[in-house]
C-alpha positions in Angstrom: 49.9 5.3 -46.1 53.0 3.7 -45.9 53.0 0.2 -43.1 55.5 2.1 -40.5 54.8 5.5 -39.3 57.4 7.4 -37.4 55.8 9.8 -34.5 58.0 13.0 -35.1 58.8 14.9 -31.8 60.8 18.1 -31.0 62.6 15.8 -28.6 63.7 12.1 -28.5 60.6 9.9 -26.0 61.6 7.7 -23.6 60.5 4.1 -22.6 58.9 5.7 -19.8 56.8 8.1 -22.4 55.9 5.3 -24.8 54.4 3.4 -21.7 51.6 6.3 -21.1 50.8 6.7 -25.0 48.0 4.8 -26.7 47.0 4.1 -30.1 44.5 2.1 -30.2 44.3 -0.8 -33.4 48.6 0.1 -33.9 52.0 -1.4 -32.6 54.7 0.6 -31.1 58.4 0.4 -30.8 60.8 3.0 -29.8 64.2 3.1 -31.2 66.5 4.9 -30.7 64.1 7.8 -28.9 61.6 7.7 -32.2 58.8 6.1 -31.9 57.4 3.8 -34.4 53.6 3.0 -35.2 52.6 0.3 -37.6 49.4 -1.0 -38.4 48.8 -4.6 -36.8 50.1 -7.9 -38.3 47.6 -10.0 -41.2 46.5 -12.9 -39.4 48.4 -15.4 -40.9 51.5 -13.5 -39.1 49.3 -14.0 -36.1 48.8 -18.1 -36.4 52.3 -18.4 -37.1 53.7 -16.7 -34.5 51.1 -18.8 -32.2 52.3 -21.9 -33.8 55.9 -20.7 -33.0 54.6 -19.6 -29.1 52.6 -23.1 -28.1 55.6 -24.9 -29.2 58.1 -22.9 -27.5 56.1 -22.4 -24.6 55.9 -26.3 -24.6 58.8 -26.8 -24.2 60.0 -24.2 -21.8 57.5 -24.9 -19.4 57.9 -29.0 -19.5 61.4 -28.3 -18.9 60.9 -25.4 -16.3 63.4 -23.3 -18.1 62.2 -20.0 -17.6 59.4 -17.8 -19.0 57.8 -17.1 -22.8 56.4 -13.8 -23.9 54.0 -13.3 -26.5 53.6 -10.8 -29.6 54.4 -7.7 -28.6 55.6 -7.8 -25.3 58.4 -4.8 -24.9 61.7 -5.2 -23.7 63.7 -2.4 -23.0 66.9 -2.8 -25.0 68.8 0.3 -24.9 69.1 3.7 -22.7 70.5 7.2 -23.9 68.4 7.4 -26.1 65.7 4.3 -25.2 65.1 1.7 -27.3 62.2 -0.8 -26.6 61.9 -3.5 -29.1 58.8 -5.9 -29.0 59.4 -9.2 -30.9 56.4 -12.0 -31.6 58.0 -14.8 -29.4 60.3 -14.2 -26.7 61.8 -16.5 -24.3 64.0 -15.2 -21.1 66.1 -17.9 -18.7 65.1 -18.7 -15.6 67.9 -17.1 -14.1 66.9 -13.2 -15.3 63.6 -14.2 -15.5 62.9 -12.4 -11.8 64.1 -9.6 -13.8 61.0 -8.8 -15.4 59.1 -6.1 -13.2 55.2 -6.2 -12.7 54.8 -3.4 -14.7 57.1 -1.4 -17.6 59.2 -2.9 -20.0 61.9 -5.4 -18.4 65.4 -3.7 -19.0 67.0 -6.9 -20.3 67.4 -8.6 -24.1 65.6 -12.0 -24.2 68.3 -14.7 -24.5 65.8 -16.0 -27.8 63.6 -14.3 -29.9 62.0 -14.9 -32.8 60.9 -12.8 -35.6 57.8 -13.4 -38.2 58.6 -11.0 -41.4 55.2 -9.6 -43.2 54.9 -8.8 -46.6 55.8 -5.1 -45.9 58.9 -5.4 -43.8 62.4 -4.1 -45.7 65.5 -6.2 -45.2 67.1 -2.8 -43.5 64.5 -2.8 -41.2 64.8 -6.7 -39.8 68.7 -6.2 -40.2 68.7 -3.2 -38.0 66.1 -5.2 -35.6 68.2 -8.2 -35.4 70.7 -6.0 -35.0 69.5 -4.5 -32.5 68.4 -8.3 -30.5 72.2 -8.8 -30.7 73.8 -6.0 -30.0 71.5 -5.9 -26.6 72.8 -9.4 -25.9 70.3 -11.7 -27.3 71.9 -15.1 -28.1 69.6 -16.5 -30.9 67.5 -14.3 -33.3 65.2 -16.8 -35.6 64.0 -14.6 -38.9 61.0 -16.3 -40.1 60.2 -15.8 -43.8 56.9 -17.0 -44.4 57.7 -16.1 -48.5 60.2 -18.1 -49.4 59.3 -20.8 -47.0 62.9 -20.4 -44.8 64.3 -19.2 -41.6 67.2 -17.5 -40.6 69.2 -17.9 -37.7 71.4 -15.3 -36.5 73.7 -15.9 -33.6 75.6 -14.1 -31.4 79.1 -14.7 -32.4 77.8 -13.2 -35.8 77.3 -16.4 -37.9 74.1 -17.1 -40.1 72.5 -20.1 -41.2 69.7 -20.6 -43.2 66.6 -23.0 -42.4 64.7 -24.5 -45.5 61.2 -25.7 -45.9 62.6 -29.0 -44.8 64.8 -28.1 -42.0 63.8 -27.6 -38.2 64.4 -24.8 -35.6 67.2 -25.7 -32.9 67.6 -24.5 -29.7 70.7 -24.8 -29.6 72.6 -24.0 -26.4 69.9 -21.4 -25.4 67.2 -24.2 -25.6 68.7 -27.6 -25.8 66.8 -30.2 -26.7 64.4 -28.0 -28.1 63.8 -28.6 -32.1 60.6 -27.8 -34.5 59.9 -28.6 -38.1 59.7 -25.6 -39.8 57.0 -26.8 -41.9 54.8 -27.2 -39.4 55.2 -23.9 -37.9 54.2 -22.5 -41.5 51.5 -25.1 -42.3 
């Protein structure tokens, strides 16, 4: 079976729907009113993206900067039809940050997230994801390639760069101050 499944439906869900569904042992993200169901991430995704989350977390809690969200928390991205996007580490200012209901998906784009790829993902599908970050109005989208022992950091004003094996993550204007060997993270 291939890793993504795509629930077909006479008519497109919204984020409302996908909040009452459950399938238990999967991960869901609606885009673009179709939802998506993959099986759950290997666990060396999982330390990886913890690595990522204590470090981030770290930091934007010594520096009272705003709030992290872990693995698969859902943000509402798009409406008409609903997009809800759930990346492994999130990390939304202090000034949105009251934003974020009690329950639902917050209708807001994190100003950072970060994406871990697994073996299975496409390079359409983490183009149209990061993509999607930007276009919502996320200002830095770090693509973690645990493969080729890289990163790639994708901005909003379109530009790319490319973090090796030696380099560290920067948080640049959205986190400043805020740097991480990338080694580490993938150790």
């Amino acid at each position: 079976m291939p890793r993504d499944m795509s629930i077909i439906t006479s008519s497109l869900l919204t984020a409302t729907d996908v909040e009452g569904l459950s399938f238990p042992d999967k991960q869901c993200e609606l885009v673009r009113g179709r939802l998506l169901v993959r099986e759950p991430p290997s666990t060396r995704h999982g330390v990886i993206a913890g690595k990522l989350l204590y470090r981030v977390s770290d930091f934007v809690y010594r520096h009272a900067l705003g709030v992290v969200c872990a693995q698969d928390t859902g943000f509402k991205i798009r409406s008409d039809p609903d997009t809800v996007r759930a990346p492994d580490v999130a990390f939304v200012g202090r000034d949105r940050a009251m934003h974020i209901p009690d329950r639902g998906y917050a209708e807001l784009a994190p100003d950072m997230v970060s994406e871990v790829l697994s073996p299975d993902d496409t390079p359409g599908e983490v183009l149209a994801k990061v993509a999607d970050w930007l276009d919502a109005g996320t200002t830095l989208v770090w693509v973690i390639d645990p493969k080729r022992v890289e990163a790639r950091v994708h901005r909003a004003d379109g530009s790319l760069s490319i973090v090796d094996a030696n380099g560290a993550l920067e948080g640049e204007q959205v986190l400043p101050g805020f740097t991480c060997s990338l080694r580490e993270i993938l150790a």
